[in-house]
Residue frames as a rotation matrix with the C-alpha (Angstrom) as fourth column:
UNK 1
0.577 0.817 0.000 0.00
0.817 -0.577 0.000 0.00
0.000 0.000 -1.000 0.00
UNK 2
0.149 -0.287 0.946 1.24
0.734 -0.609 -0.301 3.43
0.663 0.739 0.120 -0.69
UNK 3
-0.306 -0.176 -0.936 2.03
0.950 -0.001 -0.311 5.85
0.053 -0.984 0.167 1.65
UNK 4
0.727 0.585 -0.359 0.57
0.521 -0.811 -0.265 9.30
-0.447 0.006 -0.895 2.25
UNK 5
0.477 -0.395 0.785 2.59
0.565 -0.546 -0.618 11.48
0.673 0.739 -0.037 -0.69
UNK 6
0.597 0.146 0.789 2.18
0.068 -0.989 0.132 14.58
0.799 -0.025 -0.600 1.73
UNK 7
0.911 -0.253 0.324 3.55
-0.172 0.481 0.860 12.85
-0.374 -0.840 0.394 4.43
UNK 8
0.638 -0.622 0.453 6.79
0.759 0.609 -0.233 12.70
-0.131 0.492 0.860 2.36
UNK 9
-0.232 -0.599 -0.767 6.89
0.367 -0.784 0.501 16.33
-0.901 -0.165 0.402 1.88
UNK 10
-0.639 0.408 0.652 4.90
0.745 0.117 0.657 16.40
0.192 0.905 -0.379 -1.38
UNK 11
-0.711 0.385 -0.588 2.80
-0.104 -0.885 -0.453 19.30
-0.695 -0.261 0.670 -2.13
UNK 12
-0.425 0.804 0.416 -0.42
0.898 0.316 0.307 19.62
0.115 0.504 -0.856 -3.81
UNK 13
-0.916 -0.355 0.186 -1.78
0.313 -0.924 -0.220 22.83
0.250 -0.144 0.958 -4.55
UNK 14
0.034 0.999 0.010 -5.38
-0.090 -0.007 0.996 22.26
0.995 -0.035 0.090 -4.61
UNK 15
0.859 0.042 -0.511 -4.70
0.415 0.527 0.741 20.75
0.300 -0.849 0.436 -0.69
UNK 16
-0.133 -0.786 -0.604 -2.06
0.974 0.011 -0.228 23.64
0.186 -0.618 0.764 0.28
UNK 17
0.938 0.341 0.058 -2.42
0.320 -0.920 0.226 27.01
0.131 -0.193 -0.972 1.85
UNK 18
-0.556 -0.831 0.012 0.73
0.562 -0.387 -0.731 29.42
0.612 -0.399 0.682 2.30
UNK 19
0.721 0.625 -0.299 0.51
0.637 -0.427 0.642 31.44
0.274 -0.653 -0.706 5.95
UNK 20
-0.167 -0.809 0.563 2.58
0.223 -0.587 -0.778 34.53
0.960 -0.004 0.279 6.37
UNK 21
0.690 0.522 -0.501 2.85
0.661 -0.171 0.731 35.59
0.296 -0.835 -0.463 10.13
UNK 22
0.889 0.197 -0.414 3.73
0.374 -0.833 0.407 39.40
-0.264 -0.517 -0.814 11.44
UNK 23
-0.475 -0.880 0.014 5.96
0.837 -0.446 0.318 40.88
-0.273 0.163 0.948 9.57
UNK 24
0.732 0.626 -0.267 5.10
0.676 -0.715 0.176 43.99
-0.081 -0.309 -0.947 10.66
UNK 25
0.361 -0.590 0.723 6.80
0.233 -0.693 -0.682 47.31
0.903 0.414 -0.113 10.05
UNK 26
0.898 -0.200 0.391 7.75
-0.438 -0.473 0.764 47.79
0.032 -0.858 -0.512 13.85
UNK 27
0.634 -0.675 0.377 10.03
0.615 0.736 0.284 44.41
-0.469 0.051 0.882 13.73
UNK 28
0.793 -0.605 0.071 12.53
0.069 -0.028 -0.997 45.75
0.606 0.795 0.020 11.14
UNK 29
0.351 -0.715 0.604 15.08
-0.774 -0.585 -0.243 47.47
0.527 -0.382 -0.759 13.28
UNK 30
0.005 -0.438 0.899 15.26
-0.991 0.121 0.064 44.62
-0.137 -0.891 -0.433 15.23
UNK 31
0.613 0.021 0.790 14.75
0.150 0.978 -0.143 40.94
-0.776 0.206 0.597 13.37
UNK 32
-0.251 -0.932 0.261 17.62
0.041 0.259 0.965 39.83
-0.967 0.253 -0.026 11.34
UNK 33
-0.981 -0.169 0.094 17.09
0.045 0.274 0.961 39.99
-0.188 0.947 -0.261 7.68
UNK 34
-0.534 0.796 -0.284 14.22
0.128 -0.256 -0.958 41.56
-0.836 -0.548 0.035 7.96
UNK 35
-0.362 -0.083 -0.928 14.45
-0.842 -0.398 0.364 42.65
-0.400 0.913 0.074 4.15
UNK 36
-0.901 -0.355 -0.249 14.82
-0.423 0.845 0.327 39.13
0.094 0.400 -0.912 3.12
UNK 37
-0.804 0.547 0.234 11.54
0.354 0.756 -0.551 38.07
-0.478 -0.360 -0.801 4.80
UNK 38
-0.184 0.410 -0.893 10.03
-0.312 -0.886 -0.343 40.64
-0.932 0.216 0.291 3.03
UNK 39
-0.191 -0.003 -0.982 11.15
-0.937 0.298 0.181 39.99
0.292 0.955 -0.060 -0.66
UNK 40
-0.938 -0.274 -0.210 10.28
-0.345 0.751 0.563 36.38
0.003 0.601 -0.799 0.39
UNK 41
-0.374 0.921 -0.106 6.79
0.327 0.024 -0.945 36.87
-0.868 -0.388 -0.311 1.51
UNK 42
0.161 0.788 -0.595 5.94
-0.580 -0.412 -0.703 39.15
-0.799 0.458 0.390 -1.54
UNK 43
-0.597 -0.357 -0.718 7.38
-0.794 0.392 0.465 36.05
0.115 0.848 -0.517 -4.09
UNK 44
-0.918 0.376 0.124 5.46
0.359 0.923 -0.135 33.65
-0.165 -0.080 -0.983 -2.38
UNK 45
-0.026 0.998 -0.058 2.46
0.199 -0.051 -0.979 35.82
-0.980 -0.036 -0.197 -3.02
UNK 46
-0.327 -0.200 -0.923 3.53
-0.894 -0.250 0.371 36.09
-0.306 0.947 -0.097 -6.38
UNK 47
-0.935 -0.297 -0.194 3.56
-0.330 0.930 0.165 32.30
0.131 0.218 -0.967 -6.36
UNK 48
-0.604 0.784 0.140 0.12
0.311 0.394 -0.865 31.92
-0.733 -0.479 -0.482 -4.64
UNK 49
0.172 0.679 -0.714 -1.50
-0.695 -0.430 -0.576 33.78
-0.698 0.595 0.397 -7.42
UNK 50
-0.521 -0.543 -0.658 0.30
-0.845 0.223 0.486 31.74
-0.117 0.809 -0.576 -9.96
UNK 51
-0.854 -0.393 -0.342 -0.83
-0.378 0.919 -0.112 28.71
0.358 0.034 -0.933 -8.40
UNK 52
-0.051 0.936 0.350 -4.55
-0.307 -0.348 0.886 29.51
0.950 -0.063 0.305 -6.88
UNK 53
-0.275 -0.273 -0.922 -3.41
0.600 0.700 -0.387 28.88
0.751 -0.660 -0.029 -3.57
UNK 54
0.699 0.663 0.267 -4.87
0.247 -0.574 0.781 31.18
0.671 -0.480 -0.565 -0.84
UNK 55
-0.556 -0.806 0.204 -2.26
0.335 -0.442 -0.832 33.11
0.761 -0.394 0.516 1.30
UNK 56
0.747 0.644 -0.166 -3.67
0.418 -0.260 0.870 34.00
0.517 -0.719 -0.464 5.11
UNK 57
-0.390 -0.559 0.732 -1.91
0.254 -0.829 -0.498 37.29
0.885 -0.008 0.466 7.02
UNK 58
0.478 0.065 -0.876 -1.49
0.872 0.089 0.482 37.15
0.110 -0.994 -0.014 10.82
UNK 59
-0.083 -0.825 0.559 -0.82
0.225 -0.562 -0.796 40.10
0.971 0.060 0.233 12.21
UNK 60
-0.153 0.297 -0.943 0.00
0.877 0.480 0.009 40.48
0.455 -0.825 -0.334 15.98
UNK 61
0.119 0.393 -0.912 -1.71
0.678 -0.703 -0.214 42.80
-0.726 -0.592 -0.350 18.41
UNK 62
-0.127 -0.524 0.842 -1.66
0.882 -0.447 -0.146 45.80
0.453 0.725 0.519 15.43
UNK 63
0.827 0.454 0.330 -3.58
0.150 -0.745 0.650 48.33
0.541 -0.488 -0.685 17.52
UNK 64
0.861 -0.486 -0.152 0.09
-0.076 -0.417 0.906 48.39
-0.504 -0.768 -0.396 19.43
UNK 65
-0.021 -0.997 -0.078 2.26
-0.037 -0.077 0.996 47.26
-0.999 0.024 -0.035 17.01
UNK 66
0.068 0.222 -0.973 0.73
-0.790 -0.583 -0.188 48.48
-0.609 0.782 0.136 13.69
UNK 67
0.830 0.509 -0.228 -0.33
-0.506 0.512 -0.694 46.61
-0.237 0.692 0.682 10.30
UNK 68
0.775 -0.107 0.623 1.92
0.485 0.734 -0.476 44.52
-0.406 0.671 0.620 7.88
UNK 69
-0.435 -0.779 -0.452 4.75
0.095 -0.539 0.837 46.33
-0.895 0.321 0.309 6.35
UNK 70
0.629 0.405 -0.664 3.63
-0.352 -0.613 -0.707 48.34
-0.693 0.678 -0.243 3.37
UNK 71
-0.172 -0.916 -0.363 6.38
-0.818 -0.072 0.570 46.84
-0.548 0.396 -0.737 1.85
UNK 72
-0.919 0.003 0.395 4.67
0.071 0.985 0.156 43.75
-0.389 0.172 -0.905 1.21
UNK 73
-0.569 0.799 -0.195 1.82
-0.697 -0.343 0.630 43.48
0.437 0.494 0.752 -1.42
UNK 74
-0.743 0.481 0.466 -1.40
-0.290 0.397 -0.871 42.15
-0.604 -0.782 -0.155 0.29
UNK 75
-0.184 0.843 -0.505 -3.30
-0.903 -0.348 -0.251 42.11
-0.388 0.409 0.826 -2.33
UNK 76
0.219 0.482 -0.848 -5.29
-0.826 0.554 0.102 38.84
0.519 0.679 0.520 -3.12
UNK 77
-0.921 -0.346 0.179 -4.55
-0.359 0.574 -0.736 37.63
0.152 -0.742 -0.653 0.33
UNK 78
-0.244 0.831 -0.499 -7.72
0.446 0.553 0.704 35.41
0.861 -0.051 -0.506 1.11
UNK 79
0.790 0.435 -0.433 -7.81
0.519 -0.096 0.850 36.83
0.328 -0.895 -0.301 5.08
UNK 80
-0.392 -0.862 0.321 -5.50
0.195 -0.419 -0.887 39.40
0.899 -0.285 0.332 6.80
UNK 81
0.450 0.829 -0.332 -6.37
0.229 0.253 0.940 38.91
0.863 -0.499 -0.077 10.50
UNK 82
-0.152 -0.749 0.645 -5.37
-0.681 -0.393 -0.618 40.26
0.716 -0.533 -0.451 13.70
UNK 83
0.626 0.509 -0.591 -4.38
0.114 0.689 0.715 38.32
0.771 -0.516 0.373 16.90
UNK 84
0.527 -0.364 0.768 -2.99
-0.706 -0.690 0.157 37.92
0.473 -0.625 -0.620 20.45
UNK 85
0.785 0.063 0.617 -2.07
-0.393 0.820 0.416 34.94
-0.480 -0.568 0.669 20.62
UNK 86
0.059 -0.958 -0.279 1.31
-0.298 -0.284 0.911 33.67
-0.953 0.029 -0.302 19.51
UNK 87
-0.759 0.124 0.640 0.28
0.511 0.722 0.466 30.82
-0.404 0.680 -0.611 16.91
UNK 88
-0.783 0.541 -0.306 -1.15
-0.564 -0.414 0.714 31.99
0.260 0.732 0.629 13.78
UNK 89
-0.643 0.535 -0.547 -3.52
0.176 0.799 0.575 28.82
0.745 0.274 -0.608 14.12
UNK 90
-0.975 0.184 0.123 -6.25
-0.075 0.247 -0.966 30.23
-0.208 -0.951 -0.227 16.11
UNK 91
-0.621 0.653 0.432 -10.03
0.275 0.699 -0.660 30.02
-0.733 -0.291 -0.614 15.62
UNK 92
0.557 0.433 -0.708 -11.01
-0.553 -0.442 -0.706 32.66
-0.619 0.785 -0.007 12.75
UNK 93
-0.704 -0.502 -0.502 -7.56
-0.710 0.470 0.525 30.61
-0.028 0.726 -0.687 10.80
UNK 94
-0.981 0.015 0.195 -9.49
0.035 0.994 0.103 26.98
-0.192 0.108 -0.975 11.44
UNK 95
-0.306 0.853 0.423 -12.73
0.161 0.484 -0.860 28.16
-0.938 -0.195 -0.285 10.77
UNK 96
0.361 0.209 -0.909 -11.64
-0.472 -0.800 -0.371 29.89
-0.804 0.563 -0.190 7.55
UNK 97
-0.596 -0.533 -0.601 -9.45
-0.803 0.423 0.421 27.09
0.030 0.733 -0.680 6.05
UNK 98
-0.474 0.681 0.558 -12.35
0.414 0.732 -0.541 24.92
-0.777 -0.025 -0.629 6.86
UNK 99
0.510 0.854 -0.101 -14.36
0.098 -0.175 -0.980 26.76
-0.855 0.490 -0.173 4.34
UNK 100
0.155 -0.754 -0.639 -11.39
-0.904 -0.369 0.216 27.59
-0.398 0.544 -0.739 1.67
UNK 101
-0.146 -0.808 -0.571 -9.51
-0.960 0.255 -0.115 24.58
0.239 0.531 -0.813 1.85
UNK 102
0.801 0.463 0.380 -11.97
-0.589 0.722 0.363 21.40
-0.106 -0.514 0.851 2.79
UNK 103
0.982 -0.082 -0.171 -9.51
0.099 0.991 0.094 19.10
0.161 -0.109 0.981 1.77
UNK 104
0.631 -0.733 0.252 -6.20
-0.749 -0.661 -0.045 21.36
0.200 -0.160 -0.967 3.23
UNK 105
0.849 -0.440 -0.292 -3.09
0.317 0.867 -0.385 18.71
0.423 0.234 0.875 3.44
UNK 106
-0.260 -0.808 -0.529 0.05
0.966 -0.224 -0.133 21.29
-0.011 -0.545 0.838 3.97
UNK 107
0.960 0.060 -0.274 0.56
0.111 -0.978 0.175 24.50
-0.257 -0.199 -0.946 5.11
UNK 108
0.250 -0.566 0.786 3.43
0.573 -0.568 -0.591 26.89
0.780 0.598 0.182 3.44
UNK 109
0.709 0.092 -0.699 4.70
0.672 -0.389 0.630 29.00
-0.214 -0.917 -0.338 6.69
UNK 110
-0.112 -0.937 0.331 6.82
0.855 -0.260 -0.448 32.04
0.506 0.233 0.831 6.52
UNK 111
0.628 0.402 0.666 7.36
0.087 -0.887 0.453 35.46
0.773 -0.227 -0.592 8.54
UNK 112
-0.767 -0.553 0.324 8.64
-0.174 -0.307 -0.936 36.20
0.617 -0.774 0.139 12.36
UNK 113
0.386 -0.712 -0.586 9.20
-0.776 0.092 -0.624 34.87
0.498 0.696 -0.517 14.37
UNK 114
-0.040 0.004 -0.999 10.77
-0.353 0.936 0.018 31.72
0.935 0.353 -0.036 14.17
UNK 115
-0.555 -0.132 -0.821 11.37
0.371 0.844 -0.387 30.51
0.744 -0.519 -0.420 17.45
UNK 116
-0.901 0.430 0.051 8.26
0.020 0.159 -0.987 31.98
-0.432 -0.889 -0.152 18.87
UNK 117
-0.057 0.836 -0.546 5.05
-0.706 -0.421 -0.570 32.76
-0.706 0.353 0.614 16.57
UNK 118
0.257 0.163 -0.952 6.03
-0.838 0.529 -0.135 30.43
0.482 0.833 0.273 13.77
UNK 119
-0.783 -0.608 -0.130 7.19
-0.459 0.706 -0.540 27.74
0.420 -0.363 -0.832 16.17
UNK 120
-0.855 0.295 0.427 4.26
-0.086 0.731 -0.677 27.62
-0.512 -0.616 -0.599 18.04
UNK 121
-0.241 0.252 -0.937 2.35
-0.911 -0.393 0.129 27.95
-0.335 0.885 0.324 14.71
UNK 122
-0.285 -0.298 -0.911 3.96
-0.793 0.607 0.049 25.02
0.538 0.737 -0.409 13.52
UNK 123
-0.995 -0.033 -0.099 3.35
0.033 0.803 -0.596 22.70
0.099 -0.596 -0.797 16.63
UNK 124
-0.474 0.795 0.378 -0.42
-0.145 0.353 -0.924 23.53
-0.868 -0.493 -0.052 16.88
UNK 125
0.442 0.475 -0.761 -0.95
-0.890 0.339 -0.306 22.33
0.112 0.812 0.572 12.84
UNK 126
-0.611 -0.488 -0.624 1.18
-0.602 0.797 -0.034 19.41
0.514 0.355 -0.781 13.46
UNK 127
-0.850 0.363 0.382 -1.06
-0.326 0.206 -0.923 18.81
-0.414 -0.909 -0.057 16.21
UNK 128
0.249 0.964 0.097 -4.04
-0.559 0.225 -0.798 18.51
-0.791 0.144 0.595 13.76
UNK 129
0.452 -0.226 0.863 -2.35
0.652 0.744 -0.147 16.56
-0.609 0.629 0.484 11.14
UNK 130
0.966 -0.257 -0.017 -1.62
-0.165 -0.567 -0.807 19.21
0.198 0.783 -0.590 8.55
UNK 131
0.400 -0.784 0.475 1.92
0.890 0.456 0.002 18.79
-0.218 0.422 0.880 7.07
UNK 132
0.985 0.106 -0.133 3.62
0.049 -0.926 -0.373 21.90
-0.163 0.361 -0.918 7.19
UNK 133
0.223 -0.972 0.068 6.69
0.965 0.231 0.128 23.37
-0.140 0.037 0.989 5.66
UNK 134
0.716 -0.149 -0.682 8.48
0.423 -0.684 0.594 26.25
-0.555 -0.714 -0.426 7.04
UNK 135
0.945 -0.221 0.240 10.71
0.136 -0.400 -0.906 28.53
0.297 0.889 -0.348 4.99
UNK 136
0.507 -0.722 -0.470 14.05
0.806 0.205 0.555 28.40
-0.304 -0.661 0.686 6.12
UNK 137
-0.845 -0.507 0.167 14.94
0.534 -0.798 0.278 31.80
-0.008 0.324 0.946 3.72
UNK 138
0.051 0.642 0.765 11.34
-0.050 -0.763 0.644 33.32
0.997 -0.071 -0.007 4.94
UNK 139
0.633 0.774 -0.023 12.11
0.419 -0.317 0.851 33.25
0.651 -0.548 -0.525 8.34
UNK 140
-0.262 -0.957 -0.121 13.79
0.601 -0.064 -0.797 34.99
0.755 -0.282 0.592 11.27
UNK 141
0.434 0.714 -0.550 14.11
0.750 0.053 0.660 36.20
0.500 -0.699 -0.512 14.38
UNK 142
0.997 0.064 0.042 15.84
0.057 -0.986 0.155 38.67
0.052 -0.152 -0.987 16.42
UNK 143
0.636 -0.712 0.297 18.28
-0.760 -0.514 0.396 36.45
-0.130 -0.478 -0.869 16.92
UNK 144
0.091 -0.067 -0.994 20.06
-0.891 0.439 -0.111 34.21
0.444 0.896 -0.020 14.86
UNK 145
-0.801 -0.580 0.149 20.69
-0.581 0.690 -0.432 32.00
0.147 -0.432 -0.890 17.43
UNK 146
-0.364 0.878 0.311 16.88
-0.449 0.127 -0.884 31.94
-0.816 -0.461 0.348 18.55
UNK 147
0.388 0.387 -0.836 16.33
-0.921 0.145 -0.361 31.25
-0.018 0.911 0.413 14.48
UNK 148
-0.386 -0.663 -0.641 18.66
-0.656 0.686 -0.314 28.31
0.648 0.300 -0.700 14.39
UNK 149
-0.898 -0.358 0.258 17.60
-0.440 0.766 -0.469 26.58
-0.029 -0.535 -0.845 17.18
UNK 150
-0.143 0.989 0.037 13.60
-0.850 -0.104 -0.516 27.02
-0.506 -0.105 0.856 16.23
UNK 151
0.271 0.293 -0.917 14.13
-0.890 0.440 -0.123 25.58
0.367 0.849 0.380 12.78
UNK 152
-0.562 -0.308 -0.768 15.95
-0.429 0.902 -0.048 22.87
0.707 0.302 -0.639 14.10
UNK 153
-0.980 0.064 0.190 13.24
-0.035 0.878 -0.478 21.74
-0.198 -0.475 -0.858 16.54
UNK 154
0.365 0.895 -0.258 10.37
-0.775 0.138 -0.617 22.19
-0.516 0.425 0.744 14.33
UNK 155
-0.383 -0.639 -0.667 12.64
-0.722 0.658 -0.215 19.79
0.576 0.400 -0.713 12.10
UNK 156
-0.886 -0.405 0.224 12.94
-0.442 0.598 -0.669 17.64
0.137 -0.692 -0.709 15.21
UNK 157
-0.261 0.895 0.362 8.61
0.164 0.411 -0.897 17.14
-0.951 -0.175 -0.254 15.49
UNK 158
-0.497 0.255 0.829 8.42
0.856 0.302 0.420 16.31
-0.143 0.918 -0.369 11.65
UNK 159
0.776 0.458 -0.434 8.09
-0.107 -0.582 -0.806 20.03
-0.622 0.672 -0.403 9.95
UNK 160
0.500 -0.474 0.725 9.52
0.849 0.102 -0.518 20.05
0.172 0.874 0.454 6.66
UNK 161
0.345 -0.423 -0.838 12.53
0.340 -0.776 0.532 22.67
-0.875 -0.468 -0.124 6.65
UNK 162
0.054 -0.335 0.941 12.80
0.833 0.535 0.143 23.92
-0.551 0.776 0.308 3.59
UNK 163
-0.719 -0.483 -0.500 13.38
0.253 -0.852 0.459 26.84
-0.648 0.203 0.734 0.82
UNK 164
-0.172 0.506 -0.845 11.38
-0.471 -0.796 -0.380 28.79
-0.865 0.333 0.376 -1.67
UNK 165
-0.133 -0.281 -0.951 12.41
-0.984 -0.080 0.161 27.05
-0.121 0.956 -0.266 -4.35
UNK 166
-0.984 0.179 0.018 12.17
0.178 0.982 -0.058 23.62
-0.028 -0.054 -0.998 -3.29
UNK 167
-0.298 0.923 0.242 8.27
0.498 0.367 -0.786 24.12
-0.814 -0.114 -0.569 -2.55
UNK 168
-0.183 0.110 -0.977 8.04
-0.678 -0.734 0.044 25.79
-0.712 0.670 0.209 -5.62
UNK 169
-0.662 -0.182 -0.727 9.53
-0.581 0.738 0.344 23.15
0.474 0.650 -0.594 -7.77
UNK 170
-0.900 0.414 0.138 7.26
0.327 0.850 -0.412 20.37
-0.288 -0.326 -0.901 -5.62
UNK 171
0.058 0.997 0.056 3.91
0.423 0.026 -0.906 22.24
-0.904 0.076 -0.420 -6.75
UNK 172
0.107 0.162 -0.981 4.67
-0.979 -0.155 -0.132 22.94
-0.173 0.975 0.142 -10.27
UNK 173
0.302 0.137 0.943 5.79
0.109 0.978 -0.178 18.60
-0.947 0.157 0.281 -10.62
UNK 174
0.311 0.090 0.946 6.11
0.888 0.326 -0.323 19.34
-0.338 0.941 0.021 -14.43
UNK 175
-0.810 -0.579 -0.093 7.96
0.355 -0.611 0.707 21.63
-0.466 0.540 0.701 -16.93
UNK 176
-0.560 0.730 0.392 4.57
0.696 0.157 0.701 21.37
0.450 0.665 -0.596 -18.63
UNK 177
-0.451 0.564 -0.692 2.76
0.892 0.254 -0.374 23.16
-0.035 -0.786 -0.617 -16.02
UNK 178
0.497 0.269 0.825 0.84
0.367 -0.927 0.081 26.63
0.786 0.263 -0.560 -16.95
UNK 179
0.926 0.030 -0.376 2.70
0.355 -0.409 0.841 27.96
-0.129 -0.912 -0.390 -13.62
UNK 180
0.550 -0.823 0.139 6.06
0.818 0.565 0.105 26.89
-0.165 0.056 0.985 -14.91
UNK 181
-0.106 -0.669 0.735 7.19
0.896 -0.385 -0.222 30.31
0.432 0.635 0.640 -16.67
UNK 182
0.519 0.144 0.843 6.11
-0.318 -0.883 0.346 32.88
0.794 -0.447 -0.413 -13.68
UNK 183
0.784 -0.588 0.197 7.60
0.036 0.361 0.932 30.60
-0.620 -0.724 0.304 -11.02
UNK 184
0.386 -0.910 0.155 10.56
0.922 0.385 -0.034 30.28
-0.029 0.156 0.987 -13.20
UNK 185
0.243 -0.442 0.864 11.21
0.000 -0.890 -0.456 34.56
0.970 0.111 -0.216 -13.09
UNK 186
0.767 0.299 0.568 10.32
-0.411 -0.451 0.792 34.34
0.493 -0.841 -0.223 -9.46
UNK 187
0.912 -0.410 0.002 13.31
0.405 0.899 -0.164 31.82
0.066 0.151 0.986 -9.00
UNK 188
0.383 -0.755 0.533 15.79
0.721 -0.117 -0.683 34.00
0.578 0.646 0.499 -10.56
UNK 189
0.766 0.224 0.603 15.35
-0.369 -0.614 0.697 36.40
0.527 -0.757 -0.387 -7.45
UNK 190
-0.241 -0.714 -0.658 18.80
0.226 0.618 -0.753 35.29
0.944 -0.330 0.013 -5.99
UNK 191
0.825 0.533 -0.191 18.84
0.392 -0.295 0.871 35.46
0.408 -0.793 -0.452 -2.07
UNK 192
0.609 -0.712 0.350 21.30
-0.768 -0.640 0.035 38.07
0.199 -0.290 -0.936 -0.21
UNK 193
0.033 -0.538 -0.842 24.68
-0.131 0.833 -0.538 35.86
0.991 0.128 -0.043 -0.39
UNK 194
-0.473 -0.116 0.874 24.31
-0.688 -0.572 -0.448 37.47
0.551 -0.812 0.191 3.73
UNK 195
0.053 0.784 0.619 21.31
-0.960 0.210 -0.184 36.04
-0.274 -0.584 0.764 4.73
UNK 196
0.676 -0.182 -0.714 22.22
-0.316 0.804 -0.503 32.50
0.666 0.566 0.486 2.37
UNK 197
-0.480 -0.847 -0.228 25.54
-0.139 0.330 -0.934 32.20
0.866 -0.417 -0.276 4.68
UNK 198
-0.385 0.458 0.801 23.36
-0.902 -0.372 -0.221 32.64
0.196 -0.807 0.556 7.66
UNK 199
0.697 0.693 -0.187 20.74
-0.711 0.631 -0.312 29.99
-0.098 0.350 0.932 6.58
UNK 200
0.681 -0.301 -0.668 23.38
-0.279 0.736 -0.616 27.46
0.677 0.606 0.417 5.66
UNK 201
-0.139 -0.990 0.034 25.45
-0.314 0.011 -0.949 27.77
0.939 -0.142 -0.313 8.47
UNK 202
-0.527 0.068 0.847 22.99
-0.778 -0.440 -0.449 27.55
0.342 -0.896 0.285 11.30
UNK 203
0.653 0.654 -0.382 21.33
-0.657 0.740 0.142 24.27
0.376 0.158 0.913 9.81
């Protein structure tokens, strides 16, 4: 018998959502590569359009620490939602990807930060089954150390660590694919060799 695909790390776009969480314009001054999470948040929404994939936008307490960075395009985000709680995954997210995404498999994760919002993010979807995979060049934290040690124990309770490209390439599957020649500009988008040494060194 076959094993669950998704459960491999396979991706399916019909049965994947991508969740960006607070990357807010206060953060800059003070998460690492703050830029970086930026330009990779607004490629994956580049990508989510490409791919008809709904994109949901946590943002945390704004009434004290203000909207989304302006820097990022929001547009054709399915839900941009505030909260107080750390994990993106609270009850307006599960009652909205219940209606979006009946048959929802993985979750896409990127934003700030890692080893407290997207950590405990990631532990309360693993908690419901959902297969998620974390951006290792969309996230970060204030402190690289606090980043390094997040990814590696989301790693450690079976999230997929992984890059931009890789879940790209896994939901196009085919050269053939009508997606194939917008995901292939978005690609070409090198990451800062800075924030690459960072990312490679802390895994």
């Amino acid at each position: 018998m076959a094993r669950n695909i998704l459960k491999l790390g396979a991706l399916e776009a019909q049965r994947t959502a991508f969740l960006l969480c607070d990357v807010q314009e206060t953060f800059r001054p003070h998460v690492k590569h703050f830029g970086e999470v930026v330009r990779v948040a607004n490629k994956m929404l580049e990508a989510a359009k490409l791919f008809k994939i709904p994109v949901y936008v946590s943002e945390q307490y704004p009434k004290g620490l203000g909207p989304t960075t302006k820097d990022i395009n929001l547009d054709g985000a399915a839900l941009v939602y505030e909260k107080t709680r750390f994990s993106m995954y609270n009850q307006e997210l599960k009652d909205r990807l219940k209606k979006d995404v009946p048959n929802l498999g993985s979750v896409v994760l990127f934003g700030i930060e890692a080893h407290v919002c997207i950590e405990q993010t990631v532990i309360d979807l693993l908690n419901e089954d959902i297969n998620v995979h974390v951006l290792a060049d969309g996230v970060s934290s204030r402190s690289l150390l606090d980043r390094s040690l997040a990814l590696q124990r989301m790693q450690g309770i079976g999230c997929f660590v992984t890059s931009v490209e890789n879940v790209l390439f896994k939901l196009l599957k085919d050269k053939n694919n009508p997606a194939f020649k917008g995901v292939s500009k978005l690609i070409k988008e090198p990451t800062s060799e800075t924030f690459a040494l960072d990312v490679s060194a802390k895994l």
